[in-house]
KEKETOR-246509 format. One record per residue (C-alpha): residue number from 1; residue in one letter; x, y, z. Coordinates in pm, 1 decimal. Example, Ala and Ser with C-alpha at 12.3 -4.5 7.8 and 13.67 -1.06 7.14 Angstrom:
REM residues 2
PT lolum kolfi        x        y        z
PT     1     a   1230.0   -450.0    780.0
PT     2     s   1367.0   -106.0    714.0
***
This chain:
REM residues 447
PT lolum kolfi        x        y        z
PT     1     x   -700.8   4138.6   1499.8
PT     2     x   -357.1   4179.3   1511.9
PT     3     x   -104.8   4422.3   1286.7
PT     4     x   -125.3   4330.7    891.5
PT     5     x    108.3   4332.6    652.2
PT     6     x    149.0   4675.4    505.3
PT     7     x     57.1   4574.6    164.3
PT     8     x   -225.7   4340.4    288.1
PT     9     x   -547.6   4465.8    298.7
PT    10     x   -727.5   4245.8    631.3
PT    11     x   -911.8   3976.8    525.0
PT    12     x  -1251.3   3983.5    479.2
PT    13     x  -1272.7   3653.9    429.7
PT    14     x  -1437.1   3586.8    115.0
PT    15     x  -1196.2   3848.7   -203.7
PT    16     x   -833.4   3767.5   -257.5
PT    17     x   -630.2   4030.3    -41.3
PT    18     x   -361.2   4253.9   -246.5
PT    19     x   -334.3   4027.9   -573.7
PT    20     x   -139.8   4081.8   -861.1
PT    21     x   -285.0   4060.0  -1197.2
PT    22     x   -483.7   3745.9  -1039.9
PT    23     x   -165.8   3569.6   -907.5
PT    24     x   -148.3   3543.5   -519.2
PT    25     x    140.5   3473.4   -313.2
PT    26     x    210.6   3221.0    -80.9
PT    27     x    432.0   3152.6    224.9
PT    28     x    571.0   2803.1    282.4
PT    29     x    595.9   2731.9    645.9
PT    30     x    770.2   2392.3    667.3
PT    31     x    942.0   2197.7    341.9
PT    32     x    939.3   1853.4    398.3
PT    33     x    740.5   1568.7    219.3
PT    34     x    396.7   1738.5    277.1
PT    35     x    479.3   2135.2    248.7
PT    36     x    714.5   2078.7    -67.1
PT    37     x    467.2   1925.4   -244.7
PT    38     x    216.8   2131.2   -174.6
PT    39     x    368.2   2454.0   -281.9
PT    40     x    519.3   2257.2   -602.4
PT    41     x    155.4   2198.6   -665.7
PT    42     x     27.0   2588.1   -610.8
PT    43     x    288.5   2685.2   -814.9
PT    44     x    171.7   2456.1  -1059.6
PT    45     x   -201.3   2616.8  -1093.3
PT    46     x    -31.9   2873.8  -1254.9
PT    47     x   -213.7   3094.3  -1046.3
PT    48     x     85.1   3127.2   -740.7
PT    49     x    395.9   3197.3   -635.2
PT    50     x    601.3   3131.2   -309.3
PT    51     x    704.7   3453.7   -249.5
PT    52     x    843.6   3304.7    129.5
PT    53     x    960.5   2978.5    262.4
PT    54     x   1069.4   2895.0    576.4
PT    55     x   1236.2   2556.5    690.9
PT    56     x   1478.0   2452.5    958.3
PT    57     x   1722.9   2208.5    697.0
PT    58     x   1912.5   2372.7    441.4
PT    59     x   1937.5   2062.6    244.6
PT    60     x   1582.5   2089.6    198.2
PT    61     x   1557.3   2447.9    199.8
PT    62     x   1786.9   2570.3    -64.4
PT    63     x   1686.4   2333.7   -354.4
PT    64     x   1303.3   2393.2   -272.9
PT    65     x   1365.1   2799.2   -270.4
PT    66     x   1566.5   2756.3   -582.0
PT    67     x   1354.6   2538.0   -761.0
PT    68     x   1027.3   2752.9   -686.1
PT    69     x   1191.6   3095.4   -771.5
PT    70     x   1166.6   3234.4   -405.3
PT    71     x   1360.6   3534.4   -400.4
PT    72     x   1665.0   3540.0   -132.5
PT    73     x   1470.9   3772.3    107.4
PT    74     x   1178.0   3538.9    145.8
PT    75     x   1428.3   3226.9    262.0
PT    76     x   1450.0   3159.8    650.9
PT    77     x   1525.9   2912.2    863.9
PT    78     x   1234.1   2920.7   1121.7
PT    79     x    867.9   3043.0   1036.1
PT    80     x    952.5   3296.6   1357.0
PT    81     x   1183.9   3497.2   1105.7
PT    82     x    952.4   3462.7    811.8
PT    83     x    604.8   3592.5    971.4
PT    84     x    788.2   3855.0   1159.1
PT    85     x    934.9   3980.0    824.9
PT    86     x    603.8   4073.8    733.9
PT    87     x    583.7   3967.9    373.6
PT    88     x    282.1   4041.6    153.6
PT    89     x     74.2   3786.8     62.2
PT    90     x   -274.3   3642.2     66.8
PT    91     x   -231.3   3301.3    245.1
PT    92     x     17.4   3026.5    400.2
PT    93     x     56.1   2671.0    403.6
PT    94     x    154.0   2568.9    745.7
PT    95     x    302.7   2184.7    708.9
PT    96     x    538.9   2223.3   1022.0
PT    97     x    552.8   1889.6   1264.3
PT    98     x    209.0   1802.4   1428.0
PT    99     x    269.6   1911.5   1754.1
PT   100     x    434.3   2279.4   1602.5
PT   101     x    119.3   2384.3   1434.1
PT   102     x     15.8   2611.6   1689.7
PT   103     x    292.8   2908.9   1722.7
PT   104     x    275.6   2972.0   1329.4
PT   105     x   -131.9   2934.9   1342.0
PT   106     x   -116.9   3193.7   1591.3
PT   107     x    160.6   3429.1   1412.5
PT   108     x    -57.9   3425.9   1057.9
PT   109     x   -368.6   3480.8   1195.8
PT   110     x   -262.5   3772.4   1363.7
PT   111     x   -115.6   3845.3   1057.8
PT   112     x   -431.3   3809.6    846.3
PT   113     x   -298.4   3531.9    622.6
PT   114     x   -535.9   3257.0    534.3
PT   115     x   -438.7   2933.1    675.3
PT   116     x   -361.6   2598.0    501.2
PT   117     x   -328.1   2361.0    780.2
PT   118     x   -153.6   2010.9    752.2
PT   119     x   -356.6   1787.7    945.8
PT   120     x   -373.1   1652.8   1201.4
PT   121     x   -472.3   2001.9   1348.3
PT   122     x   -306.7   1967.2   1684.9
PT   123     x   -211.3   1688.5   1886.6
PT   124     x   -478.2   1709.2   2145.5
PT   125     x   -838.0   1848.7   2204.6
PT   126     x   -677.6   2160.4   2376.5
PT   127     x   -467.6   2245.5   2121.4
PT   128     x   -706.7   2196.6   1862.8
PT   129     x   -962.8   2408.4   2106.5
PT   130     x   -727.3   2696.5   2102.2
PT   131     x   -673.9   2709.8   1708.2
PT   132     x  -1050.7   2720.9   1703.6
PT   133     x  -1023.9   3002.4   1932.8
PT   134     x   -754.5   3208.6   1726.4
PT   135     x   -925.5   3145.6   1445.8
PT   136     x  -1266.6   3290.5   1542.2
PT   137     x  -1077.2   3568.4   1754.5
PT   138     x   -895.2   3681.1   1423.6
PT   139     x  -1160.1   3628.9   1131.4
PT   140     x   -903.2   3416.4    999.7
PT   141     x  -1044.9   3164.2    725.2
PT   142     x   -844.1   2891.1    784.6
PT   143     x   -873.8   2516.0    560.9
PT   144     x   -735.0   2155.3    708.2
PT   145     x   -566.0   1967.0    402.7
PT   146     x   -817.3   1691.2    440.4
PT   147     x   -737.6   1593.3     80.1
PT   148     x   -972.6   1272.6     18.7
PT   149     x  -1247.1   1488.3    -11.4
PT   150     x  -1081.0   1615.6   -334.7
PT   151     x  -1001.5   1275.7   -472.6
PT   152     x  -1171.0   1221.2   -863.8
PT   153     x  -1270.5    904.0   -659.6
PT   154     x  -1485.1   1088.8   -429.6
PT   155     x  -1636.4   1353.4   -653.9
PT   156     x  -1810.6   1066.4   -859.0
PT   157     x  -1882.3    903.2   -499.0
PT   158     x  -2047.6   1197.9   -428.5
PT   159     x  -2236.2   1209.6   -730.0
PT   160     x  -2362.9    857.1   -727.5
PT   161     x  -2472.1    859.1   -403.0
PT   162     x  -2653.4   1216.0   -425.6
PT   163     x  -2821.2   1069.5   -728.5
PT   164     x  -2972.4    780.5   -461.1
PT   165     x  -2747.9    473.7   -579.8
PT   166     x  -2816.5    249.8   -320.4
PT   167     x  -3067.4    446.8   -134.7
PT   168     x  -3010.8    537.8    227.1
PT   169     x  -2679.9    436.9    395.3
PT   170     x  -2720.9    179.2    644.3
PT   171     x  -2373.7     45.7    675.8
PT   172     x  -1996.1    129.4    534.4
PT   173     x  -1692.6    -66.4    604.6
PT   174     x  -1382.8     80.8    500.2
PT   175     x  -1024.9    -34.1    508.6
PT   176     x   -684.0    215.3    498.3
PT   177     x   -409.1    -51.8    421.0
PT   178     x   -106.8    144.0    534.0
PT   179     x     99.3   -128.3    367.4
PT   180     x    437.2   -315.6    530.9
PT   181     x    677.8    -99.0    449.0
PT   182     x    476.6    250.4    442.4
PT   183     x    410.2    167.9    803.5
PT   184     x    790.7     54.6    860.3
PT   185     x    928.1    361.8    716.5
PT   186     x    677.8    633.1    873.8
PT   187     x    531.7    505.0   1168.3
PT   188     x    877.3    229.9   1315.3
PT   189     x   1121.0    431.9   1207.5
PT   190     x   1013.4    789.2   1089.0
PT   191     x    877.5   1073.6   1263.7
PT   192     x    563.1    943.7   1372.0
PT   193     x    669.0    602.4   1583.9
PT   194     x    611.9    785.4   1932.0
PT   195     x    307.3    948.2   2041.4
PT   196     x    525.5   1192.3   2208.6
PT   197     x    699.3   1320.2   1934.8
PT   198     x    407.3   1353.6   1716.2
PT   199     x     87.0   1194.6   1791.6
PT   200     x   -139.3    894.6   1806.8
PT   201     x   -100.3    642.5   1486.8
PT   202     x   -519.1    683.9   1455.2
PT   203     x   -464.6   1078.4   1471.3
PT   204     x   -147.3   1123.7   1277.4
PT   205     x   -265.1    893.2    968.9
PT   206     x   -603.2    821.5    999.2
PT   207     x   -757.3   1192.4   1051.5
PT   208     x   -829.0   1136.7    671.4
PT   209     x  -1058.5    838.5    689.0
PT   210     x  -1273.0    895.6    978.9
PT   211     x  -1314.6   1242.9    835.9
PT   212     x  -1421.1   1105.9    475.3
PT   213     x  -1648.7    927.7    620.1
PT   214     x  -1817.6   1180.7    770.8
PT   215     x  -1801.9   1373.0    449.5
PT   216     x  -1946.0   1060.3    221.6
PT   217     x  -2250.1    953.2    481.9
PT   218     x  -2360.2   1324.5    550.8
PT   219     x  -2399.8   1314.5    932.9
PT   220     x  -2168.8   1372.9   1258.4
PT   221     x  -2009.5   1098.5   1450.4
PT   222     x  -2242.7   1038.7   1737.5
PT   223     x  -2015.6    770.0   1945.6
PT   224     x  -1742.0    504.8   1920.1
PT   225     x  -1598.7    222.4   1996.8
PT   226     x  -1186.1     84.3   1911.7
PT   227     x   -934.7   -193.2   1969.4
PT   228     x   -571.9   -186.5   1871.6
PT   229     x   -230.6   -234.3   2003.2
PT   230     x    169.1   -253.9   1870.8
PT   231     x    159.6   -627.5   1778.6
PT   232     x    415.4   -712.3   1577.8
PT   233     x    697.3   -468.4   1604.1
PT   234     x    880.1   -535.3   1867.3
PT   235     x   1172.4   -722.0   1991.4
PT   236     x   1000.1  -1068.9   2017.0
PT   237     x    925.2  -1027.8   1648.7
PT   238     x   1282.3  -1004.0   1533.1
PT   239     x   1403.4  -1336.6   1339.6
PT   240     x   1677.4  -1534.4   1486.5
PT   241     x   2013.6  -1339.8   1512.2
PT   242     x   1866.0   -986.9   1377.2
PT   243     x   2132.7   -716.4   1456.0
PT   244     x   2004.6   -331.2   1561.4
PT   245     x   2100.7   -231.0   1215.6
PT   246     x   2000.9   -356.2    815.8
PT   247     x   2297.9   -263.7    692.4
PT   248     x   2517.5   -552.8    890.5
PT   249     x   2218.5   -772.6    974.5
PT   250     x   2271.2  -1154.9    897.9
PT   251     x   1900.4  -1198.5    854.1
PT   252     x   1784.0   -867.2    600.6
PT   253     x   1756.8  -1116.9    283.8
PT   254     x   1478.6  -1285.3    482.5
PT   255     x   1323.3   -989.6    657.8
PT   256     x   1045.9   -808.6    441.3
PT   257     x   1107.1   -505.5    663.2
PT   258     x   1453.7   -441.7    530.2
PT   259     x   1572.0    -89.1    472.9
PT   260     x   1801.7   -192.5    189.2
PT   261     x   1514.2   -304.6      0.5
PT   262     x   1233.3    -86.5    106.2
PT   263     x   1432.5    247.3     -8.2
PT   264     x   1680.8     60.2   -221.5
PT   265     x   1374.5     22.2   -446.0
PT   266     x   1281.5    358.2   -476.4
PT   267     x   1695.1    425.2   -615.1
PT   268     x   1824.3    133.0   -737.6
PT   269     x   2222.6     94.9   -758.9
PT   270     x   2191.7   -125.5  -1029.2
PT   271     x   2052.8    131.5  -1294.4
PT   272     x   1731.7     32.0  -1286.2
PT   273     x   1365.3    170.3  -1280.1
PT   274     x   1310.7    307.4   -961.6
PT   275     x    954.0    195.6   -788.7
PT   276     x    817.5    571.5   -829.3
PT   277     x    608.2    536.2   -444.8
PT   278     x    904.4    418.9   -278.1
PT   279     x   1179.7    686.6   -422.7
PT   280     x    931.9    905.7   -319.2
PT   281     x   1046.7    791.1     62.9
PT   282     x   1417.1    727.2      6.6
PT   283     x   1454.1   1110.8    -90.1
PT   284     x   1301.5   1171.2    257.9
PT   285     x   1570.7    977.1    409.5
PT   286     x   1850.9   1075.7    177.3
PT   287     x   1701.7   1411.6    -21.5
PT   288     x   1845.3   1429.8   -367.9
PT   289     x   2112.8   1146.3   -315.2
PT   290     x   2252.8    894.5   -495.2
PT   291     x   2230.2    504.9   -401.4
PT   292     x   2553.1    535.9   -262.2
PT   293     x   2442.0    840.6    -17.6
PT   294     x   2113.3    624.8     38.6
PT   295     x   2324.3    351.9    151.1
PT   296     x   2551.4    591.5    370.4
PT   297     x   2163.6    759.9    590.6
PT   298     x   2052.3    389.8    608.7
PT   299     x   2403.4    269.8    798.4
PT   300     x   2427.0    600.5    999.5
PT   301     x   2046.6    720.9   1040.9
PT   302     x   1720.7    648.1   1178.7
PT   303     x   1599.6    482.5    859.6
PT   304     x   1820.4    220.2    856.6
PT   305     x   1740.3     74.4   1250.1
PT   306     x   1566.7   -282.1   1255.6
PT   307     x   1214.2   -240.9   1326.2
PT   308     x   1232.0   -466.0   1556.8
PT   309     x   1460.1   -269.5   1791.1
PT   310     x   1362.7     49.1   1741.4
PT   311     x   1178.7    301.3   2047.7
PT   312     x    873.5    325.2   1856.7
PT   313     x    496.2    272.5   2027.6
PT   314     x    259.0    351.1   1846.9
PT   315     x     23.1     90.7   1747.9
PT   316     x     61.0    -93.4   1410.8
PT   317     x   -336.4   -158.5   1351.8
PT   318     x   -651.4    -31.8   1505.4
PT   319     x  -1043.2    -90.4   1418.9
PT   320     x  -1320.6    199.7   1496.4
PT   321     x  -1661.0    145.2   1521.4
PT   322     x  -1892.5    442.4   1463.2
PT   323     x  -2242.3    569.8   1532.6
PT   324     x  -2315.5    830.9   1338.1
PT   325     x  -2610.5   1085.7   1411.7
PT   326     x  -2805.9   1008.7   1124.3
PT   327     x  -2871.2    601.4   1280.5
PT   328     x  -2533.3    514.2    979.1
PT   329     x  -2295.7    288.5   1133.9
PT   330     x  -1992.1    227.3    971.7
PT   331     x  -1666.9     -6.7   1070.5
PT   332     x  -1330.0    161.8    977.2
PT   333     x   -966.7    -62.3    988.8
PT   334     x   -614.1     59.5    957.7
PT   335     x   -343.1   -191.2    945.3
PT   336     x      1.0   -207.2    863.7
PT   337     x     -5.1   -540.4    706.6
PT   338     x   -137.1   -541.6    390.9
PT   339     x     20.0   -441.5     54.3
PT   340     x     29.7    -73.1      1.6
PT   341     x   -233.0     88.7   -204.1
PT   342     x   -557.4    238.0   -234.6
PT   343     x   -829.6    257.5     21.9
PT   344     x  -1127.7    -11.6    -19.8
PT   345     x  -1466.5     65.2     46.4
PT   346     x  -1825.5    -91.7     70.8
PT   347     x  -2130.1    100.1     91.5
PT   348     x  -2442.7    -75.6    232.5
PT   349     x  -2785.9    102.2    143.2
PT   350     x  -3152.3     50.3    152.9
PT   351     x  -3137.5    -34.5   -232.0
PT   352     x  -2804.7   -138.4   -334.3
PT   353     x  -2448.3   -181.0   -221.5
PT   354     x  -2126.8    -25.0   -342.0
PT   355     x  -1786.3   -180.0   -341.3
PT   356     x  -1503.7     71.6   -429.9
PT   357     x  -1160.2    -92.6   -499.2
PT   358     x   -863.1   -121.0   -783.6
PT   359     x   -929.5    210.7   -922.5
PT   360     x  -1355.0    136.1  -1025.6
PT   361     x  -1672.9    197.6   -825.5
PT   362     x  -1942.8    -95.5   -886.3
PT   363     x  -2286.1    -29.4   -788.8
PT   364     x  -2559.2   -315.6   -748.7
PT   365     x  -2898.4   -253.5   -777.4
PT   366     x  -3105.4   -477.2   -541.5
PT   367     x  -3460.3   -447.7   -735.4
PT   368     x  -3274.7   -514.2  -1084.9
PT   369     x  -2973.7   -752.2   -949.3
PT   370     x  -2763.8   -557.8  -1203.1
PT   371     x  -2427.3   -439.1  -1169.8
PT   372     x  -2302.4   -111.6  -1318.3
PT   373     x  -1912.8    -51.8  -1277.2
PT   374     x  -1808.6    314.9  -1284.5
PT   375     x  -1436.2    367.0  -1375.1
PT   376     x  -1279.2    595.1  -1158.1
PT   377     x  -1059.4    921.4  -1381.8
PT   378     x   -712.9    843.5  -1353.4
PT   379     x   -511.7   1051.9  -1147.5
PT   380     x   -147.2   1082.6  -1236.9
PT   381     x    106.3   1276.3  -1033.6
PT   382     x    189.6   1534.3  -1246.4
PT   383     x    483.8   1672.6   -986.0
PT   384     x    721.9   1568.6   -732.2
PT   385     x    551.5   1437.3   -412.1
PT   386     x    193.1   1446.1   -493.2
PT   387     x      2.8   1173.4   -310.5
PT   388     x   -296.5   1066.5   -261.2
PT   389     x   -483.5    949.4   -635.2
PT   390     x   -514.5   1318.3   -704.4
PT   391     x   -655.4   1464.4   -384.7
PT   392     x   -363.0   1666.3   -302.0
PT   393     x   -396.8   1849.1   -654.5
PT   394     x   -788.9   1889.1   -603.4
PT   395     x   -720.0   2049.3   -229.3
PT   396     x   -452.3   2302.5   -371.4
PT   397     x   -624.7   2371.4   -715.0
PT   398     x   -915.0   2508.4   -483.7
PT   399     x   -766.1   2682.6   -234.0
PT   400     x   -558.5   2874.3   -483.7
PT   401     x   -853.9   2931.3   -679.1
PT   402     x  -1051.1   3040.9   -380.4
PT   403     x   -759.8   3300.4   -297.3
PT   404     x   -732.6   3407.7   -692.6
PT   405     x  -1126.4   3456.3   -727.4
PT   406     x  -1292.4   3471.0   -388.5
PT   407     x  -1522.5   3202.9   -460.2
PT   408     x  -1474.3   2961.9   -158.8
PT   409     x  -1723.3   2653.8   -269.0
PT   410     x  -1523.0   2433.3   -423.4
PT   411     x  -1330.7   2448.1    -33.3
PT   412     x  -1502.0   2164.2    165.1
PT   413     x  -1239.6   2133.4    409.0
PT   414     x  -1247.4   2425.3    657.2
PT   415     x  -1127.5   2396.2   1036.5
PT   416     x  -1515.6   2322.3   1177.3
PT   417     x  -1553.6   2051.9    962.8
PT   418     x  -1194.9   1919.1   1059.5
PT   419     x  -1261.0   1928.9   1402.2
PT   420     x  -1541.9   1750.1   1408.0
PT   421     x  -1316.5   1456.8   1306.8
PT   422     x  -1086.6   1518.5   1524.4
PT   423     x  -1326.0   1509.6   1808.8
PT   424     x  -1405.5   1135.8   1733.5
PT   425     x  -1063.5   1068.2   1650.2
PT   426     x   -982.2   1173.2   2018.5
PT   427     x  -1349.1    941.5   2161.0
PT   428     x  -1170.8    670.8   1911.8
PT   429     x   -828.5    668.7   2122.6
PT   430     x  -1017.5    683.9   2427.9
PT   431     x  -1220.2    409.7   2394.4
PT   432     x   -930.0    170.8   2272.5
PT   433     x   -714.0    296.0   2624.3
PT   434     x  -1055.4    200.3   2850.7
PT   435     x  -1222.2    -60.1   2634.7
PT   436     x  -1533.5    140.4   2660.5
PT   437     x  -1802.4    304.6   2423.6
PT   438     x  -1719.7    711.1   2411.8
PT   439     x  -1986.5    990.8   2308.7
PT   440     x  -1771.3   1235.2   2057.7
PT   441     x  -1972.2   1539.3   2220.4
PT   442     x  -1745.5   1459.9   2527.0
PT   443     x  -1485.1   1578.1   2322.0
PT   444     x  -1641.3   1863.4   2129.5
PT   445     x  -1408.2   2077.8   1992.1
PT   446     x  -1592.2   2417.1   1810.5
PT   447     x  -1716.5   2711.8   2024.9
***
C-alpha cells in the first residue's frame, strides 16, 4: 500500500479510521449533479463533514464549499491538488466524469481512503479490470453508488419475495422510462450524447437496472441478448423549418423537445411554481440563475441546441434479454419515449405474479386468486439534488454509517458485486453491435 495520511491510521477495512467523536470526514472529488448531492446528503446524516472538495468550475465550487462549511484549505480545483494535500479523513466520494474515475481511484487507494464510486465504474472492461486490480492491490474497500438497491421500494421487494410471494422467479420484465425530455437534456444534449465522451447510453444510465436485477432475482447473469439504435434524434426527425437553435426556432411551440420549455419549467419567468424534477436540470445548465440567465445558457450553450442537430450518438432506446444462472430470465427496456417517472416492474413466479408501478407493489396469489397491494413508504427529497425515490439517501445513510461504526452490512453495493453488472452490461452492447447471443463470462471482470 501506498503512503497514508499522517493522521490516518491504514485501513483495515472493517473500524472507522481516525474519527472524531463518531463524525468522519469526507473528501468530495467532483461537484456536479451527482457529487453535490451526495455530500449534501452525508452531511445531512449528521454523522459527516466535507472536510475537502475538489472541482474544476468555480461556479460550482465556491457555493458548494460555502454551503457545506469546507474550510478554505480543503478547496481545489482538480482532485490532483486535493489527494496530494494529504488531508485526513476516512473516505471519498469520487463523482468525477465516467471516463476520469480511474486517476483519483488510483490516488485514494494509495492513500487508504475508502472509495465511493459513481457508477458506471469505468468506461470499458479494462478499465474496470484495473480498478479491480488497485483495489485488491491496496486493501482498499471500495462501494459503487448502485443506489436502487437502497430504494424503500426495494427493501419491501426484498422482503416479500424472501418471504416466498410468488414462489420461485421464472420471469421479470422491467421497464426504465428515461422520459422525453430527461433523455433530451442528458443523453442529446448533455454530457452523455457521445460514447466517446462518456460512455454507452446502456452503460452510462442503465448500470442501475441490469444490476437490480441481479440483486432482486439472486443469481448472476449467465448470457444476453440486445437490439437498439438512435431512432429518432436526428436530422430527418426535425419538423419543417427547425433552426440549430430553440431560442430563434420558428417551430419550438410545436416541438415537445424544446429547451425553453423543458428547463423553462423547472424556473419559470412568470413567477410561478417551478416543476421541482425539472429545476433540478435547469440549475445544471444555468447553476443558481435566474430565468433571465437560464434564457442567456440556452441561446449561447449546449443546452439550448435542437436535438435534432446536435453531434450526439448514442442510442435513444435499447431492449436486453437475460439468462441468468439460476434458469431466471428476465426482459429489461430503456426508452426515451415515455413520460418520465418511476421504473415499472412485473415479477413472474411459480405461485404468483408481482406488478410494481405508481408508487404500490400488488402481489397475486395464484392458489387464492387474491390480490394484496403493498404501499410503497414515501420517499421525499429532503435536500437539494436527491434522486432516485430515496435510494440516494439509503446508499449515503449506510456508507456513512459503515465509516462512523464499522459495521459494513447494511453496504450491498461493493465493487465485486458492481462488476458483475458491468460485465453483462459490456455482453449487452456487444450483442446489440453483432446481433448475436454473448456469454457475460467472456467479459468477466473480478480476479
Amino acid at each position: 500500500m501506498g503512503a497514508l495520511p499522517q493522521e490516518l491510521p491504514a485501513n483495515d477495512g472493517d473500524g472507522a479510521a481516525g474519527r472524531h467523536a463518531g463524525t468522519v470526514r469526507l473528501l468530495i472529488a467532483g461537484a456536479g449533479a451527482r457529487g453535490a448531492a451526495y455530500a449534501r446528503l452525508a452531511a445531512a446524516t449528521g454523522r459527516a463533514t466535507v472536510v475537502g472538495l475538489a472541482e474544476p468550475r468555480a461556479e460550482l465550487r465556491g457555493p458548494l464549499a460555502k454551503e457545506l462549511g469546507v474550510p478554505d484549505n480543503g478547496v481545489f480545483d482538480n482532485w490532483q491538488a486535493m489527494l496530494a494535500s494529504r488531508l485526513p479523513a476516512d473516505g471519498i466520494i469520487i463523482a468525477t466524469p465516467d471516463r476520469e474515475h480511474a486517476g483519483p481511484f488510483a490516488a485514494a487507494a494509495a492513500h487508504g481512503y475508502r472509495i465511493l464510486l459513481e457508477k458506471p465504474v469505468a468506461a470499458d472492461p479494462a478499465g474496470c479490470a484495473e480498478l479491480d486490480r488497485l483495489s485488491r492491490e491496496t486493501g482498499t474497500r471500495a462501494t459503487v453508488c448502485h443506489v436502487l438497491r437502497y430504494t424503500p421500494l426495494t427493501a419491501l421487494l426484498k422482503q416479500l419475495l424472501a418471504g416466498g410471494a410468488v414462489g420461485r422467479i421464472i420471469s421479470v420484465q422491467h421497464l426504465e422510462p428515461v422520459g422525453f425530455w430527461h433523455f433530451a437534456h442528458s443523453y442529446v444534449r448533455g454530457n452523455w450524447r457521445r460514447e466517446e465522451n462518456s460512455s454507452p447510453f446502456l452503460l452510462a444510465k442503465c448500470t442501475h437496472d441490469v444490476d437490480w436485477l441481479s440483486f432482486i432475482i439472486g443469481s448472476r447473469p449467465l448470457r444476453v441478448s440486445s437490439f437498439g439504435q438512435l431512432a429518432h434524434f436526428r436530422p430527418e426527425g426535425a419538423p419543417e423549418g427547425a433552426t440549430r437553435r430553440c431560442t430563434d426556432c420558428p417551430a419550438e411551440p410545436r416541438c415537445p423537445y424544446s429547451a425553453l420549455k423543458i428547463y423553462g419549467a423547472g424556473r419559470p419567468s412568470n413567477g410561478g411554481r417551478p416543476d421541482p424534477a425539472r429545476a433540478y436540470f435547469a440549475d445544471v445548465v444555468d447553476p443558481g440563475g435566474t430565468p433571465e440567465s437560464l434564457l442567456h445558457a440556452l441561446a449561447t450553450g449546449p443546452y439550448g441546441r435542437c436535438v435534432y442537430f446536435s453531434d450526439n450518438d448514442v442510442v435513444d432506446h435499447q431492449v436486453v434479454n437475460i439468462e441468468y444462472e439460476d434458469g431466471t430470465t428476465a426482459a429489461f427496456t430503456a426508452t426515451a419515449f415515455t413520460a418520465a417517472g418511476p421504473r415499472r416492474t412485473r415479477i413472474f413466479g411459480s405461485h404468483g405474479e408481482i406488478t410494481i408501478e405508481a408508487g404500490a407493489i400488488s402481489v397475486y396469489d395464484f392458489l387464492t386468486g387474491s390480490t394484496t397491494v403493498r404501499p410503497v413508504p414515501a420517499a421525499v427529497p429532503q435536500v437539494r439534488g436527491e434522486k432516485h425515490e430515496g435510494g440516494d439517501r439509503g446508499l449515503i445513510s449506510a456508507w456513512v454509517a459503515a465509516l462512523a461504526g464499522g459495521d459494513w452490512s447494511g453496504v450491498v453495493s461493493g465493487l465485486d458485486e458492481s462488476l458483475v453488472s458491468h460485465a453483462a452490461v459490456f455482453a449487452a452492447e456487444e450483442a446489440r453491435r453483432n446481433h448475436a447471443v454473448v456469454d457475460v463470462g467472456r467479459f468477466s471482470l473480478s480476479q
